[in-house]
PDB file of N, CA, C and O in Angstrom:
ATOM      1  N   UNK A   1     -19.397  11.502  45.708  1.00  0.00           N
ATOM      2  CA  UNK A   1     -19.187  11.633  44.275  1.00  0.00           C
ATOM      3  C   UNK A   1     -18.187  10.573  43.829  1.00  0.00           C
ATOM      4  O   UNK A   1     -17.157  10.497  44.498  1.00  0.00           O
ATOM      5  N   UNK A   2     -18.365   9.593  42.607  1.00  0.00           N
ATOM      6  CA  UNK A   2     -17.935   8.600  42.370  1.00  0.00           C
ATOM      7  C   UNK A   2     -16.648   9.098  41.404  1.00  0.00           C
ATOM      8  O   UNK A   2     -16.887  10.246  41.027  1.00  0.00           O
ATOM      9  N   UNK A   3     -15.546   8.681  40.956  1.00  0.00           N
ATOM     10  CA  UNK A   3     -14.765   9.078  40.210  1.00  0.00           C
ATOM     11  C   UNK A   3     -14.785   9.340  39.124  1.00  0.00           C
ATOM     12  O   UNK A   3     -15.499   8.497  38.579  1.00  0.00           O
ATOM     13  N   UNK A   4     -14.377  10.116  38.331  1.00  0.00           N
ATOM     14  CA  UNK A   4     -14.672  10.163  37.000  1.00  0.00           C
ATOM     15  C   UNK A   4     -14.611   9.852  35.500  1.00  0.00           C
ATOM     16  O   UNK A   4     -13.481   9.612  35.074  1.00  0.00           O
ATOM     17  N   UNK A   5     -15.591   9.816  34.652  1.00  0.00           N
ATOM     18  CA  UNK A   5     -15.242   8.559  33.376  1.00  0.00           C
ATOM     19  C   UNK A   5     -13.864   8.962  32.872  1.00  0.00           C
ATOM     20  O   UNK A   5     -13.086   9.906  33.012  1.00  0.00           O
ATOM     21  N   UNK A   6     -13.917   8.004  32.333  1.00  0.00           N
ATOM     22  CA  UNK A   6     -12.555   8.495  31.208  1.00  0.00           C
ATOM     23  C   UNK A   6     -13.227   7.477  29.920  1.00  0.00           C
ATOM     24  O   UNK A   6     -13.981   6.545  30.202  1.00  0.00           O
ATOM     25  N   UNK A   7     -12.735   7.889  28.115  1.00  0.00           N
ATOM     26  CA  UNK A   7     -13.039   7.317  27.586  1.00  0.00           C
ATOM     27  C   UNK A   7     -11.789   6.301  27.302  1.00  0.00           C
ATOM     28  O   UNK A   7     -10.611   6.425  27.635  1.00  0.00           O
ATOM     29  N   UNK A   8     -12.038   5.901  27.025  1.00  0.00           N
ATOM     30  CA  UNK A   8     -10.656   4.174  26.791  1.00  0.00           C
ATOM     31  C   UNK A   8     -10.876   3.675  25.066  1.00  0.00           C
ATOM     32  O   UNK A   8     -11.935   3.980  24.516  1.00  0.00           O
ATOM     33  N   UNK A   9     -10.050   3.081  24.471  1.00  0.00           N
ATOM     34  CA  UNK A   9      -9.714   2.263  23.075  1.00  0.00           C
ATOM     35  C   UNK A   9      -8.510   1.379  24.243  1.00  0.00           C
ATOM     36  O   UNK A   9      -7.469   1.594  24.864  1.00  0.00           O
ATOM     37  N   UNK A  10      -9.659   0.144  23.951  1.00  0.00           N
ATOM     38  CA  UNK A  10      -9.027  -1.346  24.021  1.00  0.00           C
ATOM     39  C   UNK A  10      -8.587  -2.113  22.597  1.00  0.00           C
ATOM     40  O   UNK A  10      -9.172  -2.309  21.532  1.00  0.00           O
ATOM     41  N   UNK A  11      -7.053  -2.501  23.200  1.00  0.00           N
ATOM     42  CA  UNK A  11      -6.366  -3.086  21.671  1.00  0.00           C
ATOM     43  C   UNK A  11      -6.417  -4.403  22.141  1.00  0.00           C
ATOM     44  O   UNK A  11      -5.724  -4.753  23.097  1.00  0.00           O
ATOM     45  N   UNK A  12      -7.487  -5.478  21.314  1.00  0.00           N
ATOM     46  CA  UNK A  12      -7.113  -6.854  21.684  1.00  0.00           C
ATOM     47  C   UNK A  12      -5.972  -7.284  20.795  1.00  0.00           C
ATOM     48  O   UNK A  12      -5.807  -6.802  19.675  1.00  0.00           O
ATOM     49  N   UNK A  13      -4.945  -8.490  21.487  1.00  0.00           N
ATOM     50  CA  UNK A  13      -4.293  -9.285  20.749  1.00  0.00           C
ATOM     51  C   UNK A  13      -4.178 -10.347  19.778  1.00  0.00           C
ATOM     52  O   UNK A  13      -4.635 -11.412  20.193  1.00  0.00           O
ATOM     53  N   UNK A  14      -3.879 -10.365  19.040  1.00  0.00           N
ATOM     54  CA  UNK A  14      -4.133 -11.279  17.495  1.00  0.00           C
ATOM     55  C   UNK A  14      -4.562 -12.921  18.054  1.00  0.00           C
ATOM     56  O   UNK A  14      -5.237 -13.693  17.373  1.00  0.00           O
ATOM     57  N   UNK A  15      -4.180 -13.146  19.012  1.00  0.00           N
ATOM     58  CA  UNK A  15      -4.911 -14.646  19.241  1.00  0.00           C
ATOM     59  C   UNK A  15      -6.060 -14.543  19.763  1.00  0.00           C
ATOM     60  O   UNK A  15      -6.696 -15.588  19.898  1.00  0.00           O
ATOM     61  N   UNK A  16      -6.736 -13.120  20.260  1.00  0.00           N
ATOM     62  CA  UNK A  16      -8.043 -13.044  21.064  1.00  0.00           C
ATOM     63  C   UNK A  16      -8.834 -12.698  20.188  1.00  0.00           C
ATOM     64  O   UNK A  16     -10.016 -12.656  20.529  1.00  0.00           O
ATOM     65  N   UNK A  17      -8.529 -12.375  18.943  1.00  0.00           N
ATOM     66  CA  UNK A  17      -9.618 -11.520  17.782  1.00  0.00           C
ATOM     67  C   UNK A  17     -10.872 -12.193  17.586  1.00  0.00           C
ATOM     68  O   UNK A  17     -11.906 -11.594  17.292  1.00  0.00           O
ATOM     69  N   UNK A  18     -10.782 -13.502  17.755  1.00  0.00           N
ATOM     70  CA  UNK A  18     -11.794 -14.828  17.295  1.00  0.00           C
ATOM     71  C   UNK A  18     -13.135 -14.419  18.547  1.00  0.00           C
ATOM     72  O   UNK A  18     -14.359 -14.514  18.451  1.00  0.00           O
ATOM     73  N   UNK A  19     -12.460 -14.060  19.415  1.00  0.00           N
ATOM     74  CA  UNK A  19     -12.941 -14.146  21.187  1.00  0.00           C
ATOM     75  C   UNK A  19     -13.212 -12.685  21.476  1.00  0.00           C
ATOM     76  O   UNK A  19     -13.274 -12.494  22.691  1.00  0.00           O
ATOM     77  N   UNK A  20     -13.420 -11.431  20.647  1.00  0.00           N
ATOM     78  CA  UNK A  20     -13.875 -10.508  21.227  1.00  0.00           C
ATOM     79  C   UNK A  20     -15.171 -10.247  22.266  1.00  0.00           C
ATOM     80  O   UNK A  20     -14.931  -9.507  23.220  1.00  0.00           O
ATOM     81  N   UNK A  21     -16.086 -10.619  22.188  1.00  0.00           N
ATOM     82  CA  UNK A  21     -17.131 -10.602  22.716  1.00  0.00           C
ATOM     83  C   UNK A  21     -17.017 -11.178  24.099  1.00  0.00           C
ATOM     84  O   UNK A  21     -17.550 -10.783  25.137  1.00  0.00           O
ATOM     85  N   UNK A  22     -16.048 -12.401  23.855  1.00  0.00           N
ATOM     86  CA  UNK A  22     -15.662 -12.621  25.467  1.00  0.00           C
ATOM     87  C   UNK A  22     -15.168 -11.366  25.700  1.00  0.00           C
ATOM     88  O   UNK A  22     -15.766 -10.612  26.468  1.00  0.00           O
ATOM     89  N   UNK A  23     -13.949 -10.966  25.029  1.00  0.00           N
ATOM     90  CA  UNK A  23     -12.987  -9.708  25.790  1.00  0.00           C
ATOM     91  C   UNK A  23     -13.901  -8.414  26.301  1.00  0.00           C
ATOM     92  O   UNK A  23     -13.636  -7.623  27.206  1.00  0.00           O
ATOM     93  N   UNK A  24     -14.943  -8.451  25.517  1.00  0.00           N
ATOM     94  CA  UNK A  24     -15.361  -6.804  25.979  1.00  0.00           C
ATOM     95  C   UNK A  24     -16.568  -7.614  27.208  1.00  0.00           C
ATOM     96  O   UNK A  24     -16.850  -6.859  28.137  1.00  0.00           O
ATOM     97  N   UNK A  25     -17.035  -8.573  27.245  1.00  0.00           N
ATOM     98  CA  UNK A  25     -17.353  -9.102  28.586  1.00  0.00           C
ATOM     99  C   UNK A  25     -16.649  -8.996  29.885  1.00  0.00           C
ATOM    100  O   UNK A  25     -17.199  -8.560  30.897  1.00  0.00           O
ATOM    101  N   UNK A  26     -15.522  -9.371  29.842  1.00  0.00           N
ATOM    102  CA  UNK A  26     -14.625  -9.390  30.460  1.00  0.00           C
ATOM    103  C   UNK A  26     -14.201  -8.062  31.208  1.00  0.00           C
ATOM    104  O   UNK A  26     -14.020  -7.914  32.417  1.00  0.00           O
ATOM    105  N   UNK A  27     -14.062  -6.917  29.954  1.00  0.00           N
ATOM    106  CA  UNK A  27     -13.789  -5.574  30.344  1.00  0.00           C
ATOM    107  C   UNK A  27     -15.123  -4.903  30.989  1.00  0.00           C
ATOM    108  O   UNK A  27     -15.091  -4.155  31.966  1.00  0.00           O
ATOM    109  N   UNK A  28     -16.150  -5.236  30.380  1.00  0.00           N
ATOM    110  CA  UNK A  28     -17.435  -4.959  31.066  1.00  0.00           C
ATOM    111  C   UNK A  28     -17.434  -5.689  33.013  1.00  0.00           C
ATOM    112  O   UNK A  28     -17.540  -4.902  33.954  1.00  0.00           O
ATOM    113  N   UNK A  29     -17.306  -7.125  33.222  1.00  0.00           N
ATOM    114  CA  UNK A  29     -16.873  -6.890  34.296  1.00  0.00           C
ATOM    115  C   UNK A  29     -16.147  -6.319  35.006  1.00  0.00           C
ATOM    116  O   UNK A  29     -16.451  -6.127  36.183  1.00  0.00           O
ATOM    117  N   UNK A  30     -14.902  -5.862  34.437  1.00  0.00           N
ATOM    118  CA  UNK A  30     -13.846  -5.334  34.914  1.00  0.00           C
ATOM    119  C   UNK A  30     -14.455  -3.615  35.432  1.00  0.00           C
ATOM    120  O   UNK A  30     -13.940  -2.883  36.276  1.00  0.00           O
ATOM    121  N   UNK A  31     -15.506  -3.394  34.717  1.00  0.00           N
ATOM    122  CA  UNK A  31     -15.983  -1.493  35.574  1.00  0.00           C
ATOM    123  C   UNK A  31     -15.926  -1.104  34.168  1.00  0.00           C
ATOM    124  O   UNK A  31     -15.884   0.124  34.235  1.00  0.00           O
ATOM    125  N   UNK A  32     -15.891  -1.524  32.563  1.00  0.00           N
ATOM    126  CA  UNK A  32     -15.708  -0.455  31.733  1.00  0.00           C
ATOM    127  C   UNK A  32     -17.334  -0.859  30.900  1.00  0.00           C
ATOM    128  O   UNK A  32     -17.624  -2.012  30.583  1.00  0.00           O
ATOM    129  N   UNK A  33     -18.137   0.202  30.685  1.00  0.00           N
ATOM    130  CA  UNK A  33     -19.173   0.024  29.598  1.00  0.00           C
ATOM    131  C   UNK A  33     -18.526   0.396  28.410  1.00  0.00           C
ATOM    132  O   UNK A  33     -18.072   1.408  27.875  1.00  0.00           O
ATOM    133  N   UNK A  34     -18.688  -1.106  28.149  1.00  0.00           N
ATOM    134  CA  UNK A  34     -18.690  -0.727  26.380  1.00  0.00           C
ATOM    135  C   UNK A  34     -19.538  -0.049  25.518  1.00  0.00           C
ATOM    136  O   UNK A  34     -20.745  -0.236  25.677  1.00  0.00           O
ATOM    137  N   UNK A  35     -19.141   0.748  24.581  1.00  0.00           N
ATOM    138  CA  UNK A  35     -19.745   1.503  23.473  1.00  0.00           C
ATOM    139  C   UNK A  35     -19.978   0.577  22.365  1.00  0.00           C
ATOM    140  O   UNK A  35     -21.043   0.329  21.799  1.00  0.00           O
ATOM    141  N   UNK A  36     -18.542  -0.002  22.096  1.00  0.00           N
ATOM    142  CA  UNK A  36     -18.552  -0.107  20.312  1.00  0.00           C
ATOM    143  C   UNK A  36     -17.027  -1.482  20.194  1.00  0.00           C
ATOM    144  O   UNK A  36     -15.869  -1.305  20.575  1.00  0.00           O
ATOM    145  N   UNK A  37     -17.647  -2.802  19.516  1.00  0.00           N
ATOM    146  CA  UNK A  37     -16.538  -3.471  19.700  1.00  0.00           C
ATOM    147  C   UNK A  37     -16.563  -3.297  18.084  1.00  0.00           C
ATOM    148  O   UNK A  37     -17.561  -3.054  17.406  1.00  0.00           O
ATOM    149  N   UNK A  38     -15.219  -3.478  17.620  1.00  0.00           N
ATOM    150  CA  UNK A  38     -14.773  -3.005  16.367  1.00  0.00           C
ATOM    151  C   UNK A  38     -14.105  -4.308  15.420  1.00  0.00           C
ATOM    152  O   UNK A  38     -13.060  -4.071  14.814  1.00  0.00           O
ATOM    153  N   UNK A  39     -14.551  -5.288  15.341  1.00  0.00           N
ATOM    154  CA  UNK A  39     -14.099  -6.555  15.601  1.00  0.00           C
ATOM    155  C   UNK A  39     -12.894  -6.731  14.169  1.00  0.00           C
ATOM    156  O   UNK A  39     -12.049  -7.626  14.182  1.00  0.00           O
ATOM    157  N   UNK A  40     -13.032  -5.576  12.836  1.00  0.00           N
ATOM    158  CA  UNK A  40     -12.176  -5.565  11.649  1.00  0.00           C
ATOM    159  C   UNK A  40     -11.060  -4.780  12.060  1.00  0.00           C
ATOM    160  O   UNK A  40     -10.057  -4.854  11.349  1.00  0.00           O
ATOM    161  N   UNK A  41     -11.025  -3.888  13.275  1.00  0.00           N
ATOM    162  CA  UNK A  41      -9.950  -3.443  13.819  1.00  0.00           C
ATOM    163  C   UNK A  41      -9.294  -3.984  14.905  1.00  0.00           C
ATOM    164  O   UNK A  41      -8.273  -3.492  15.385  1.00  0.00           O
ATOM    165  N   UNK A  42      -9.864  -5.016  15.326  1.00  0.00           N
ATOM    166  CA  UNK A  42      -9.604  -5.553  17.021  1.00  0.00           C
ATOM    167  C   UNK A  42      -9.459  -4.605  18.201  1.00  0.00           C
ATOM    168  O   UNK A  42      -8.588  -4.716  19.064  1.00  0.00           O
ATOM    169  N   UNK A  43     -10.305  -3.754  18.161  1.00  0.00           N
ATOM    170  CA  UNK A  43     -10.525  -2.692  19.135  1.00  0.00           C
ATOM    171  C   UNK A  43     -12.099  -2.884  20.214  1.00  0.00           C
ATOM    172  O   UNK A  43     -13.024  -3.559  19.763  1.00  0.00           O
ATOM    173  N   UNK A  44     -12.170  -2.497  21.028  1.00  0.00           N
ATOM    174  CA  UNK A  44     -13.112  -2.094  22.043  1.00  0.00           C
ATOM    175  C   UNK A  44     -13.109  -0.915  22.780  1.00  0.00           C
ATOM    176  O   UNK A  44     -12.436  -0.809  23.805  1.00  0.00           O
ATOM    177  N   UNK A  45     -14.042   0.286  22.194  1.00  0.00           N
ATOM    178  CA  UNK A  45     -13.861   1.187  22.755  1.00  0.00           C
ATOM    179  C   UNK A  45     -15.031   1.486  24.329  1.00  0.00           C
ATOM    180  O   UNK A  45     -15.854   0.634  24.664  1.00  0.00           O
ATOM    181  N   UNK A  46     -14.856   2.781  25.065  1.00  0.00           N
ATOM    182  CA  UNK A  46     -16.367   2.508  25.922  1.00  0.00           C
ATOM    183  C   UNK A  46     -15.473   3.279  27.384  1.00  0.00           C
ATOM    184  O   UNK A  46     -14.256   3.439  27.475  1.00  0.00           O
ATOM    185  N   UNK A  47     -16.058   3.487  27.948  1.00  0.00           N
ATOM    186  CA  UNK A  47     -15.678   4.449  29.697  1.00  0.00           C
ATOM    187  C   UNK A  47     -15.772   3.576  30.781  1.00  0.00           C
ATOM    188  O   UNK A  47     -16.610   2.756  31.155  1.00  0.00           O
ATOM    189  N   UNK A  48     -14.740   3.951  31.170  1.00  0.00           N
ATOM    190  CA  UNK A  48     -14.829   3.968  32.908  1.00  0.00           C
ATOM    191  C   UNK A  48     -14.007   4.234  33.386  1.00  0.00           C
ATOM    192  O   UNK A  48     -13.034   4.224  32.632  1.00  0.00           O
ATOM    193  N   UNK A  49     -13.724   4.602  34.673  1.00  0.00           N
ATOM    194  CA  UNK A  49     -13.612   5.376  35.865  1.00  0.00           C
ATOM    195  C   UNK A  49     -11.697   5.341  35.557  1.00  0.00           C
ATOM    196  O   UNK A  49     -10.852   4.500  35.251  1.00  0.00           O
ATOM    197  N   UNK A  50     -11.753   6.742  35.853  1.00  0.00           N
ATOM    198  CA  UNK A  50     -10.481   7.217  35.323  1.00  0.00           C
ATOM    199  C   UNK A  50      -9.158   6.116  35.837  1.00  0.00           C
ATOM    200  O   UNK A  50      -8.161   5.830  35.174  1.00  0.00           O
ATOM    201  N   UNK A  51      -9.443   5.730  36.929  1.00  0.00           N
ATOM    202  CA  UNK A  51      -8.408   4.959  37.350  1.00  0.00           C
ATOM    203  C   UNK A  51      -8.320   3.840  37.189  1.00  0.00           C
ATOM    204  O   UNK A  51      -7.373   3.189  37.630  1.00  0.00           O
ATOM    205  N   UNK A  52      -9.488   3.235  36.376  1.00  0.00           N
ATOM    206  CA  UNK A  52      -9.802   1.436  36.347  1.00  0.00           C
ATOM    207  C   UNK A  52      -8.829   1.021  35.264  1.00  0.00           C
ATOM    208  O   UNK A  52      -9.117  -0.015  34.666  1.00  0.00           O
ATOM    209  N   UNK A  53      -7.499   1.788  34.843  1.00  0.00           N
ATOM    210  CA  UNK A  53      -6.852   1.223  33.428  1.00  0.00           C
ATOM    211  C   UNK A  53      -6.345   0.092  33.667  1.00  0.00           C
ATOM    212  O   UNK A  53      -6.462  -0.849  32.882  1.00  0.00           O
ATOM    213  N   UNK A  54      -5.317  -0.020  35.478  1.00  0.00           N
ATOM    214  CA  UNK A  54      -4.428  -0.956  35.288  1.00  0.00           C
ATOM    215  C   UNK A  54      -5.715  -2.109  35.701  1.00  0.00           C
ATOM    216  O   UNK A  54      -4.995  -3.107  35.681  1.00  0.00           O
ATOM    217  N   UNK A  55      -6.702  -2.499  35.955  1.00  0.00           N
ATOM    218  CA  UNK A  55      -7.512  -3.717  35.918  1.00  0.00           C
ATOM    219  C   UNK A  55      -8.148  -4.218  34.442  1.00  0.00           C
ATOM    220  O   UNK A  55      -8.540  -5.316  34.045  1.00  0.00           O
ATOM    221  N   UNK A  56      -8.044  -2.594  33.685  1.00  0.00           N
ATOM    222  CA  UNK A  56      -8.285  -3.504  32.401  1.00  0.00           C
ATOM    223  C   UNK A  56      -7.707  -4.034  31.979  1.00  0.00           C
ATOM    224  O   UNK A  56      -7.965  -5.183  31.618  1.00  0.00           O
ATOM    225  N   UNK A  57      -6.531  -3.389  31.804  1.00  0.00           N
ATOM    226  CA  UNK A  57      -4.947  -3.510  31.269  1.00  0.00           C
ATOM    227  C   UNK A  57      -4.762  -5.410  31.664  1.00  0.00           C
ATOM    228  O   UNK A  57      -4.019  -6.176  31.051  1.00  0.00           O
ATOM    229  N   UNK A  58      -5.596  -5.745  32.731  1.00  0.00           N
ATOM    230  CA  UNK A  58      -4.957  -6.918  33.003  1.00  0.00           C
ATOM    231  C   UNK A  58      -6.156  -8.314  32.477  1.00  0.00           C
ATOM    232  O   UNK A  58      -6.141  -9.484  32.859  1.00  0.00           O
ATOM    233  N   UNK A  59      -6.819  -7.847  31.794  1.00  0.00           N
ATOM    234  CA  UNK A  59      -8.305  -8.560  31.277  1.00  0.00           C
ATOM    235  C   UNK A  59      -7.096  -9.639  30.031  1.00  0.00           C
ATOM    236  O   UNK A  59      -6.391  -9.182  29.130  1.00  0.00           O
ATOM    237  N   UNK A  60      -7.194 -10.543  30.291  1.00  0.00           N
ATOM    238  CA  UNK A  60      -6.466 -11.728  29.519  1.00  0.00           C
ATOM    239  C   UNK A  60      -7.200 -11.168  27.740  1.00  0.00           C
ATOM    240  O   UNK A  60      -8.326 -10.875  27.339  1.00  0.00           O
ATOM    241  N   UNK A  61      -6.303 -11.223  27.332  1.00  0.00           N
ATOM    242  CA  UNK A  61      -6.099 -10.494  25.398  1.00  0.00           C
ATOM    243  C   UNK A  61      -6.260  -9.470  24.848  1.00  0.00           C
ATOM    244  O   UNK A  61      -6.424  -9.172  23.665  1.00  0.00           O
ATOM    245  N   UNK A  62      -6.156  -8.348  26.690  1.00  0.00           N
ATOM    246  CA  UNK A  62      -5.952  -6.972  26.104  1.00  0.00           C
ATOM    247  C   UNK A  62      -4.350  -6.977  25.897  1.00  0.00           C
ATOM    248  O   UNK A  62      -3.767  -7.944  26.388  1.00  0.00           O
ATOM    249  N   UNK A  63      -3.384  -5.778  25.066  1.00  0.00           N
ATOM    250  CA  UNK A  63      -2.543  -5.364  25.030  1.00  0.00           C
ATOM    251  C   UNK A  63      -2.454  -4.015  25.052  1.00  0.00           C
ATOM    252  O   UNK A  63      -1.287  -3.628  24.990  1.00  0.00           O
ATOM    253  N   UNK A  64      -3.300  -3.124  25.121  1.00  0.00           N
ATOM    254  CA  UNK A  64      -3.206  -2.040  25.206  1.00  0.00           C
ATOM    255  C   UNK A  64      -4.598  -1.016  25.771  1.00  0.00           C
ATOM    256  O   UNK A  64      -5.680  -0.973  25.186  1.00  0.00           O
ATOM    257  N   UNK A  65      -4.255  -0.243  27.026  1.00  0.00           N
ATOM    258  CA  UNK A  65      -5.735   0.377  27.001  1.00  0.00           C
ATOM    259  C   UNK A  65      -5.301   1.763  26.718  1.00  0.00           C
ATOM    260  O   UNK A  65      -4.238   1.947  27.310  1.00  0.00           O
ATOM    261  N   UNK A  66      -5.677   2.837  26.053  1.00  0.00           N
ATOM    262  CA  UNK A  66      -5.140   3.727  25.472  1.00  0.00           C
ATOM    263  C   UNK A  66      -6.728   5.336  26.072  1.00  0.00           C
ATOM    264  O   UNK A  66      -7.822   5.231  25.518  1.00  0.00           O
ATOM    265  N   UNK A  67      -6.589   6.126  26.760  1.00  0.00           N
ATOM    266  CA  UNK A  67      -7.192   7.139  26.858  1.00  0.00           C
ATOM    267  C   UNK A  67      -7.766   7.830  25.445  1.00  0.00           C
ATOM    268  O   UNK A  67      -7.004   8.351  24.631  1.00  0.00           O
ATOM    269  N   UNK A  68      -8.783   7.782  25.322  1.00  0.00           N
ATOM    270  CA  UNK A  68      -9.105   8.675  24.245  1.00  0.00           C
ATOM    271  C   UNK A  68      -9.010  10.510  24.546  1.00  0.00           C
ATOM    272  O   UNK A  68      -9.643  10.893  25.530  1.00  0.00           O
ATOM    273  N   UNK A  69      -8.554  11.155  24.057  1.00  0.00           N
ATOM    274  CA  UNK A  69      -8.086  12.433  24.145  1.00  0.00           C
ATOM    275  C   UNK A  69      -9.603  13.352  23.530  1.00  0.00           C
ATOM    276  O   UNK A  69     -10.382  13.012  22.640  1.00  0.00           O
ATOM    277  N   UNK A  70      -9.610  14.392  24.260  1.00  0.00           N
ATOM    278  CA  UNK A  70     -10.723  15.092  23.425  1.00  0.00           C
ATOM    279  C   UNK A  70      -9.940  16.766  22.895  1.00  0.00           C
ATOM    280  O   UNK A  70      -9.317  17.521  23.641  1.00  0.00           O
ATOM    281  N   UNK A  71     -10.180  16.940  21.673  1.00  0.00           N
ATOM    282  CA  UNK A  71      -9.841  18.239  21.613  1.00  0.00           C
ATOM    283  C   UNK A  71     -11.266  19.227  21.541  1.00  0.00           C
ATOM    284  O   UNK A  71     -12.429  18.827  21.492  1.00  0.00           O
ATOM    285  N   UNK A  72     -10.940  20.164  21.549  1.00  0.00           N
ATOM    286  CA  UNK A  72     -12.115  21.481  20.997  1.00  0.00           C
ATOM    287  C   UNK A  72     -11.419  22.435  20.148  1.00  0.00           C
ATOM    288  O   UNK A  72     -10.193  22.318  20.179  1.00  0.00           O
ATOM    289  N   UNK A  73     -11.800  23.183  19.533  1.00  0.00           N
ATOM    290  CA  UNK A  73     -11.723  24.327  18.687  1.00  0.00           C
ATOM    291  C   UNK A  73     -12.662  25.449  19.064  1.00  0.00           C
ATOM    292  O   UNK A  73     -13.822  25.098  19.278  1.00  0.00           O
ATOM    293  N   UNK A  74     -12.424  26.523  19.166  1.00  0.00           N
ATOM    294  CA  UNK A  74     -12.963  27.706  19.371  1.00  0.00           C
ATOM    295  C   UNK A  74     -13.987  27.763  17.554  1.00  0.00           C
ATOM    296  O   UNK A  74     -13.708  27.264  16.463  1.00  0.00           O
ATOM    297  N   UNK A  75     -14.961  28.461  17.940  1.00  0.00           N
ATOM    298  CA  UNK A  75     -16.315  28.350  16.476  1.00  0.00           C
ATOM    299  C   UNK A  75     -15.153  29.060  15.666  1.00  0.00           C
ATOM    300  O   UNK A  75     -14.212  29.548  16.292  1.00  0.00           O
ATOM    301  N   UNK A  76     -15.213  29.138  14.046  1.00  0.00           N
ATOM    302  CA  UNK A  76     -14.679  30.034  12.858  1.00  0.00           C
ATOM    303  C   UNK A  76     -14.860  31.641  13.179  1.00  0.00           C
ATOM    304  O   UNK A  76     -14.007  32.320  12.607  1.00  0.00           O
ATOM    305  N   UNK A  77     -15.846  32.425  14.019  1.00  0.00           N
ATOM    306  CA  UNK A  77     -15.962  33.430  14.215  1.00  0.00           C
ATOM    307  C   UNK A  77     -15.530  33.885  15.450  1.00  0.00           C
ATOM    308  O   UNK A  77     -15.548  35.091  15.693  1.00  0.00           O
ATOM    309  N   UNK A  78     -15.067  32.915  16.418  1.00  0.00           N
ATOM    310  CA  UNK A  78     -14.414  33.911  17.589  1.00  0.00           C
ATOM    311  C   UNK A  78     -13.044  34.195  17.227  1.00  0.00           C
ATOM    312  O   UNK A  78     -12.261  33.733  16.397  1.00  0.00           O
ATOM    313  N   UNK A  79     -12.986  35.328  18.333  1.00  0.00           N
ATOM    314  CA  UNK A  79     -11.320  36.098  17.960  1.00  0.00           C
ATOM    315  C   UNK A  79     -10.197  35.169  18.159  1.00  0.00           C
ATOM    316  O   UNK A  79     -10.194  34.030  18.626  1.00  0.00           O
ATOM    317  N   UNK A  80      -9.342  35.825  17.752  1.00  0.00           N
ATOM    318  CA  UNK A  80      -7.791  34.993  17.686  1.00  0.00           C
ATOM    319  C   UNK A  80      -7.433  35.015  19.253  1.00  0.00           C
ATOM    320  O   UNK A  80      -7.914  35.771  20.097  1.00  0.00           O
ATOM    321  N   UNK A  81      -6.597  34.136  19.416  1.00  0.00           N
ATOM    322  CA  UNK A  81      -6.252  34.171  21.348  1.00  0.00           C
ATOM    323  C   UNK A  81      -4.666  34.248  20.860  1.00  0.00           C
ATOM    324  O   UNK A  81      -3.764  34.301  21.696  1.00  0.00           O
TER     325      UNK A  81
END
């Protein structure tokens, strides 16, 4: 059993914005499938393997790889906990 995804938001840096498509190439080699490059936010979001952060982390014009968090809510009709 292979490790497990994690979802990721990649923050590129203001001199790489021009060059996204390299960057999420880059992160794509690096083990992450991209979803969604966001190019008016300078973001790249997309999964991989829970532990692959510090190799993204090191993809030349990232500055930030950030876990996406998931919440849930119980439906409007179940009981109070």
């Amino acid at each position: 059993m292979g490790t497990p995804l994690a979802r990721f938001s990649v923050t590129v840096d203001d001199g790489h914005l021009s060059d996204l498509d390299t960057v999420a190439q880059a992160l794509s080699a690096s083990g992450m499938q991209v979803d969604r490059v966001l190019g008016a936010l300078g973001m790249i979001t997309g999964s991989a393997p829970a532990d692959a952060r510090p190799s993204l982390l090191a993809v030349e014009g990232v500055t930030s790889v950030d876990e996406q968090l998931r919440f849930s809510l119980p439906p409007p009709d179940a009981p109070v906990q």
